[in-house]
C-alpha positions as CSV (number, residue, x, y, z in Angstrom):
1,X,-13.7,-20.0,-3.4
2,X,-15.4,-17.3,-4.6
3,X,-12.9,-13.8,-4.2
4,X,-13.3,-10.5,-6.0
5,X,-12.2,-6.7,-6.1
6,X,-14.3,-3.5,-5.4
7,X,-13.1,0.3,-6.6
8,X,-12.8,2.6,-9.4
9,X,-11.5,2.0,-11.8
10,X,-10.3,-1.3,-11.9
11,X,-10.7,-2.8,-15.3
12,X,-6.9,-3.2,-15.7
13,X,-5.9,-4.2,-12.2
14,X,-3.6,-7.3,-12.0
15,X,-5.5,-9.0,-9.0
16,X,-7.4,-11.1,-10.6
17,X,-4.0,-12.6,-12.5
18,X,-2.2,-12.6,-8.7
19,X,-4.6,-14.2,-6.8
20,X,-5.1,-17.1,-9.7
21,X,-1.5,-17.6,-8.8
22,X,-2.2,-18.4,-5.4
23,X,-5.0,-20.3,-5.6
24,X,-2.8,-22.8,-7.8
25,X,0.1,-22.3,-5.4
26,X,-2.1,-24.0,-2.7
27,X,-4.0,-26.1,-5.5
28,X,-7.5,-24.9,-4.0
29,X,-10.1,-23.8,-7.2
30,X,-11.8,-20.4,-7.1
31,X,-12.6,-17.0,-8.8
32,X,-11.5,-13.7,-8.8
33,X,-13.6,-11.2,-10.2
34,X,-13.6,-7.3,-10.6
35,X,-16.5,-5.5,-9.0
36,X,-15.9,-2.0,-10.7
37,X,-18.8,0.4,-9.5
38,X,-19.5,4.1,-9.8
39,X,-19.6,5.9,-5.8
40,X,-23.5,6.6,-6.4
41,X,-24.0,2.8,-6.8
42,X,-21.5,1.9,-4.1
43,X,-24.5,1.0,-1.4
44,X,-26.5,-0.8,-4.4
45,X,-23.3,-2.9,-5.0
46,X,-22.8,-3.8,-1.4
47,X,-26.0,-5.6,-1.5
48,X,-25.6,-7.3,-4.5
49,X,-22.0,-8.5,-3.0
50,X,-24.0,-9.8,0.4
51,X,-26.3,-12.0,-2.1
52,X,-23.0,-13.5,-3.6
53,X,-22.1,-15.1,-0.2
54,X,-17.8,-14.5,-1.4
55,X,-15.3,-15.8,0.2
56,X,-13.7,-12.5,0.8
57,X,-13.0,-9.6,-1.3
58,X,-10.1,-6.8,-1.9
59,X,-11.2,-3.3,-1.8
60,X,-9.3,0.1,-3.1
61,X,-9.9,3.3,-4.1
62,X,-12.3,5.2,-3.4
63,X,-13.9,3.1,-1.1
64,X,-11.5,1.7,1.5
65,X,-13.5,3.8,4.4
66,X,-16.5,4.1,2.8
67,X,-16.8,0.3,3.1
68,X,-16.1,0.2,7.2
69,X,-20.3,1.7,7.6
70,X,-21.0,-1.7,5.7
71,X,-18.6,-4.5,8.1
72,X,-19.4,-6.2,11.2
73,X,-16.4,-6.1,12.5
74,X,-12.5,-4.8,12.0
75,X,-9.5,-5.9,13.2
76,X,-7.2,-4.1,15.5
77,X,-4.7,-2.9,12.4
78,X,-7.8,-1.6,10.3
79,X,-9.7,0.1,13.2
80,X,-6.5,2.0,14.3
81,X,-5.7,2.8,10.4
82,X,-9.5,4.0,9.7
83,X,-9.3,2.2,6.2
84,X,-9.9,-1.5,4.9
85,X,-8.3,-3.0,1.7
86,X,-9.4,-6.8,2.6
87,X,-12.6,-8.4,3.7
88,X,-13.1,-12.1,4.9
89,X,-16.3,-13.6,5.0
90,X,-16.1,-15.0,8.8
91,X,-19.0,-17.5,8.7
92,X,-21.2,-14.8,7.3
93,X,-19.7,-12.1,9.0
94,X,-17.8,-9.4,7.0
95,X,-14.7,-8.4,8.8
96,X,-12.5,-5.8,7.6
97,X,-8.6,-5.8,7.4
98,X,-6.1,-3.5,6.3
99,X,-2.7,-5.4,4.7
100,X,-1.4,-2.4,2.8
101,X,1.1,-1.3,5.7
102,X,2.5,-4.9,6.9
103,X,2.7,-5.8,3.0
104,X,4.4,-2.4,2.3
105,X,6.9,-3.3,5.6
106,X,7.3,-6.8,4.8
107,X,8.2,-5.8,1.2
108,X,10.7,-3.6,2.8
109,X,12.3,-6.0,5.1
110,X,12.8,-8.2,2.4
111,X,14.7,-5.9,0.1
112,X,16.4,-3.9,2.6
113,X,16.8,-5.5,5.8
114,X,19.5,-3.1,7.0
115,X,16.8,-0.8,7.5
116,X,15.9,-2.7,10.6
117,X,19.0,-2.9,12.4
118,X,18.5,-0.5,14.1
119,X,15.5,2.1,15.7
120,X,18.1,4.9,15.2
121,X,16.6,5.5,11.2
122,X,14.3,8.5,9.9
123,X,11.6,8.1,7.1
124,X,9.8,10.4,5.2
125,X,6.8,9.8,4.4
126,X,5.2,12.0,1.0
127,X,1.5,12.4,0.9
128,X,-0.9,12.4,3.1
129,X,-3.6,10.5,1.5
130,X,-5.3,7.3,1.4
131,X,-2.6,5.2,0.5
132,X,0.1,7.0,3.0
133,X,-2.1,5.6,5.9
134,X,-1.5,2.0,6.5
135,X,1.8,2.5,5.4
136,X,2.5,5.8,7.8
137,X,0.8,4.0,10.8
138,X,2.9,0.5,10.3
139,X,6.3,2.2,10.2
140,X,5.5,4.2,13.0
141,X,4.8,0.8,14.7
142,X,8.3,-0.5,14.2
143,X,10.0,2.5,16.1
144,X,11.7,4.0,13.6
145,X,13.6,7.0,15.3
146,X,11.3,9.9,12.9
147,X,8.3,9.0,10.4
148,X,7.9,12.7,9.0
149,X,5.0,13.8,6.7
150,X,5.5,16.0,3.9
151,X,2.4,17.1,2.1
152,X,1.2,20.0,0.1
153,X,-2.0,20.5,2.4
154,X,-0.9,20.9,6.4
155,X,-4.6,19.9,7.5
156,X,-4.2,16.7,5.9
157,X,-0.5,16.0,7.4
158,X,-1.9,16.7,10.8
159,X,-4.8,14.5,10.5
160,X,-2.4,11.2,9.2
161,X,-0.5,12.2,12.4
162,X,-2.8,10.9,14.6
163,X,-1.8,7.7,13.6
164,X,1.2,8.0,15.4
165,X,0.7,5.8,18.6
166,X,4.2,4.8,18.9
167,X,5.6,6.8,22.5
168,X,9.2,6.2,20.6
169,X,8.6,7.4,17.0
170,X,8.4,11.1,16.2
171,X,6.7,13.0,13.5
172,X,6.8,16.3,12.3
173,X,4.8,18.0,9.2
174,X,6.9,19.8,6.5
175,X,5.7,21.6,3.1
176,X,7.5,19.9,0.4
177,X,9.7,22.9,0.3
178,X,11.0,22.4,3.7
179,X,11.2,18.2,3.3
180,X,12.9,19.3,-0.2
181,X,15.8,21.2,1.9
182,X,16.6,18.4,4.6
183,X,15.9,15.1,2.4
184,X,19.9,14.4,3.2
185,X,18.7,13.4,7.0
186,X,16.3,10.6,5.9
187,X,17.3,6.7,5.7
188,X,13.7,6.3,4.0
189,X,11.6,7.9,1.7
190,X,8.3,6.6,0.5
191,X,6.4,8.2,-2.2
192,X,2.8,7.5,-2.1
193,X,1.0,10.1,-4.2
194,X,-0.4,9.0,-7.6
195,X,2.0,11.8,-9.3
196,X,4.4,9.0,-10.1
197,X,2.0,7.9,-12.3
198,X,2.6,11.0,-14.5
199,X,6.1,10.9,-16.2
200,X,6.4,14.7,-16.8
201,X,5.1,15.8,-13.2
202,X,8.0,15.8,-9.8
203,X,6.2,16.1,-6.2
204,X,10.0,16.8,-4.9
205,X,13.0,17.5,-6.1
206,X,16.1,15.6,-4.9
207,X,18.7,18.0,-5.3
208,X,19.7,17.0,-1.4
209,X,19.3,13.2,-1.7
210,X,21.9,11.4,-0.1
211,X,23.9,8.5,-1.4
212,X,22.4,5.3,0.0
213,X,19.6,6.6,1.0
214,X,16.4,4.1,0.1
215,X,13.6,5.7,-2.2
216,X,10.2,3.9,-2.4
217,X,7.5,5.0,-4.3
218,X,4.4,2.9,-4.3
219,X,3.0,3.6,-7.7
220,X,3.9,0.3,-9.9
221,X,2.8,1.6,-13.2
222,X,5.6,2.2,-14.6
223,X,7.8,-0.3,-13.1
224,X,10.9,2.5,-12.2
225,X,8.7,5.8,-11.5
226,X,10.7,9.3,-13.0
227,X,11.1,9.5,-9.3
228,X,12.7,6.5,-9.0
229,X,14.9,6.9,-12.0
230,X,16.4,10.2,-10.7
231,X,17.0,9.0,-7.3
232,X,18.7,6.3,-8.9
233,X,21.2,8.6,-10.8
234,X,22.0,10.0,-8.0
235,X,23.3,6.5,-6.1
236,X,19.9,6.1,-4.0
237,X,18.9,2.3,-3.4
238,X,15.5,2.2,-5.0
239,X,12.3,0.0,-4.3
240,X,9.8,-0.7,-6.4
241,X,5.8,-0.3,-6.0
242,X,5.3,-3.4,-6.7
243,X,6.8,-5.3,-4.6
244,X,4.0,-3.9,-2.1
245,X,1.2,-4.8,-4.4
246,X,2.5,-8.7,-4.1
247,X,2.7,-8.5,-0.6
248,X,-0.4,-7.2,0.7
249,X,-2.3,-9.5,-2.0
250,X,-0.7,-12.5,-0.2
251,X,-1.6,-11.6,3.0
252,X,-4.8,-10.8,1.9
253,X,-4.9,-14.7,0.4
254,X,-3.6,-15.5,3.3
255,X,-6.3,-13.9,5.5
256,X,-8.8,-15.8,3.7
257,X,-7.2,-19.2,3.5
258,X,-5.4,-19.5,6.1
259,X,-2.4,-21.0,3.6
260,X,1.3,-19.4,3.3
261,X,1.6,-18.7,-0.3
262,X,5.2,-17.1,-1.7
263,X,5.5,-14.3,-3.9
264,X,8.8,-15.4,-5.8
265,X,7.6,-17.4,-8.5
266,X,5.2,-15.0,-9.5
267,X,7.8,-12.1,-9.8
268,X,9.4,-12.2,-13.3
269,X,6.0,-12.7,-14.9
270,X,4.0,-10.5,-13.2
271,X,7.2,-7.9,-14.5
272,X,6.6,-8.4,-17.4
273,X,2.7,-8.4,-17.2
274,X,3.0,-4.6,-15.9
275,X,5.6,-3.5,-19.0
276,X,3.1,-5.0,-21.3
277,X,0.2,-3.1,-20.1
278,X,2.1,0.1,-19.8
């Protein structure tokens, strides 16, 4: 199998350690390599990928749209989200797929089940961005009683909106003023800006976090995000970013193998992998 990842930068992504997981899981042999290109070579890497004949490839920031103009196809979940992360070589057709929502939600399930019980619960949803789209789009999906959008741009709210096809779920658009004054109603909140990455910087403050209340934030570098520590402190459950990363890279695997691979035995290593390069 030959497998790879395209973006930028990607030099110290753990996908190429994840996937060699897999592949042993199943005890199938294969490659995984990174693909890093500069947007202005983005086309002129395409063609060198087509010459490769993979098996599939991952594909992240900043071309998970830009690489839809270059498929022959999309599944229903990646058409409705506008963005690809996973491409599968379907007997020399590329066809695009997006797993970064239904790993995000399975993630979720797993760690907090409770959150399911019932289609009475409301989510927040920070950002507005790339990332926020699968995952905004998949919890709508699942009729959740409110998947809200705060954002610091409105145009950009409004756009992820449209995502919303769900006749049950609602959504409204706050500043992150307005989200900061009712976070007390919300059963959810996922953080999906790259701000967790910097440890001195807040996107919200959680003065009116509730007790209980689950925080996600999908950065995994660190493992427990500033954001994630404070809503800790203040008796949140917390989830962890990567815990989605793991998930949508086995359905990924799984989208180009057709094999059911599990994510528990690589958990504790894969920890410590991210503490180590951090």
């Amino acid at each position: 199998m030959k497998l790879g990842l395209v973006g930028n930068p990607i030099k110290h992504s753990l996908s190429p350690w994840i996937h060699k997981q897999f592949l042993q899981q199943v005890k199938q042999q294969g490659d995984y390599h990174l693909f890093e290109t500069e947007e202005n070579q983005f086309i002129a890497t395409v063609a060198q990928l087509k010459q490769k004949e993979l098996t599939g490839f991952n594909i992240t920031v900043p071309f998970k749209q830009k690489i839809i103009a270059h498929l022959d196809g999309l599944d229903a979940n990646a058409e409705q989200i506008g963005a690809v992360n996973t491409v599968v070589n379907e007997n020399g057709r590329w066809i695009g797929y997006n797993t970064d929502g239904l790993g995000y939600l399975e993630a979720l399930m797993d760690a907090y089940s409770f959150l399911f019980s019932d289609n009475q619960k409301r989510v927040l949803v920070i950002g507005a961005g790339g990332a926020a789209r699968g995952i905004f789009y998949t919890l709508c999906q699942h009729k959740f009683q409110t998947v809200d959008i705060a954002n610091r741009t409105m145009n950009k709210a409004m756009e992820l909106k449209l995502l919303n096809k769900s006749k049950v779920t609602k959504t409204t658009c706050l500043s992150f003023e307005e989200a900061e004054k009712q976070l007390g109603q919300y059963d959810l909140i996922v953080q999906t800006t790259s701000v967790g990455m910097n440890e001195d910087k807040k996107v919200l403050a959680l003065d009116q976090l509730t007790k209980d209340t689950v925080v996600s934030d999908i950065v995994y570098q660190p493992l427990i995000t500033t954001f994630l520590a404070e809503a800790q402190k203040r008796g949140a459950y917390i989830h962890q970013g990567h815990m989605m990363l793991l998930y949508q890279a086995k359905l990924a695997f799984q989208n180009w193998t057709n094999r059911e691979v599990n994510v528990f035995p690589l958990l504790e290593d894969f920890e410590q992998r991210i503490k180590k390069d951090g």
